[in-house]
Each structure stands twice: as structure tokens, then as C-alpha cells.
C-alpha positions, 0 to 999 in steps of 0.5 A: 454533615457531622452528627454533632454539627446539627447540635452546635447549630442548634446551639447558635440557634438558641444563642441568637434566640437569646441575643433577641430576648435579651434586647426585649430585657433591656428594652424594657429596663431603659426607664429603670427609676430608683426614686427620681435617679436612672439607674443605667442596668440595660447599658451594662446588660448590653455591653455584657451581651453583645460581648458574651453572646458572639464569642459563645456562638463563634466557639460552638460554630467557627465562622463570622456569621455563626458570631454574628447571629446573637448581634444581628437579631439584638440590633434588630430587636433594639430597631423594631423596639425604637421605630415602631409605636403600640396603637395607643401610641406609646413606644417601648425606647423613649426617643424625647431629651431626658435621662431615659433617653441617654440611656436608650441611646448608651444601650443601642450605641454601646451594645452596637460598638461592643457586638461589632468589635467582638465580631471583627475581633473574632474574625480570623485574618485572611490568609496570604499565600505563604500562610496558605502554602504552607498549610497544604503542605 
């Protein structure tokens, strides 16, 4: 291991700390209310993440799954945050049909469909065996 490979996985590490704190953000800014209008922030926020967070952490460390770190730990916050009730019974993402809801679900499905083609955008083609060949000569 190189002395700046600890560094630049170090760097993928706090990126997928980022990536779970900006799920928490966004989770919070789904009932965003200016007067009686949902102001959609958390959709912006996760199409902006998920498409920033990847391409960074891809850059520090050059493999898929340095680019896939930042989106795994979002889409598993956004999950938790969906799935699980507080003991009052509350939830964090509203799950009944109103404008809030559309909302959870634009920034769920949105930062889910941008992280996934970032990362598949990100992932260099497979080599063919003359591609291969000529790059061990």
C-alpha cells in the first residue's frame, strides 16, 4: 500500500460519511412549506448529491465500489428513514398522498436513478482481448 492510498481511502470514507449526512438533510427538507406551497429543496439536493458524491469519490480511489460507497450509505439512510417509525409513531418521510409525499418519493427515485447512472457511467468498459493485448505490450 502506498503512502497516499490510506489518504485517498480515507477521503471515500468521509464522502460516504457525506453521502449519509446528506440523506439525513434531505430527509428532513421533505415537508419544506413556503405558506401553503412544498418547496421541492430535498429533490435538487439529491440529484445534486448523488451525481457530485460518486464522481469525487471515483476520482480519489478509481474503482466502482470507491463510487459506489457515497450512494450506498444515501440509499440506505433514505430506506431506514422510510421504513422505520420513532416510538411515538411518527415517521421521518411522510408515506399518505399529499405533495409531501410526491416530494419523498421525487427525492428517493430521483437521487436513486442519478446515483445509479453515475456510477454505471463511471464504470470503465471491460476490456476485449485486443484492448488487453495491446496493453501488455
Amino acid at each position: 500500500m502506498r503512502s497516499g492510498d490510506w489518504l485517498a481511502r480515507s477521503g471515500v470514507a468521509v464522502l460516504a460519511l457525506c453521502g449519509g449526512l446528506s440523506a439525513v438533510l434531505e430527509a428532513l427538507l421533505v415537508p419544506l412549506y413556503i405558506g401553503s406551497v412544498v418547496i421541492p429543496v430535498a429533490v435538487v439536493l439529491a440529484l445534486a448529491g448523488n451525481a457530485v458524491l460518486p464522481r469525487l469519490a471515483r476520482s480519489l480511489v478509481p474503482t466502482t465500489a470507491a463510487a459506489l460507497a457515497p450512494f450506498g450509505v444515501w440509499l440506505i439512510v433514505m430506506v431506514v428513514f422510510g421504513v422505520l417509525a420513532r416510538p411515538e409513531g411518527d415517521v421521518v418521510l411522510p408515506a399518505s398522498p399529499t405533495s409531501a409525499a410526491l416530494v419523498t418519493y421525487g427525492a428517493l427515485l430521483g437521487g436513486a436513478l442519478v446515483g445509479t447512472v453515475t456510477i454505471v457511467w463511471l464504470t470503465p468498459p471491460p476490456l476485449t482481448k485486443e484492448k488487453a493485448g495491446a496493453a501488455r505490450r
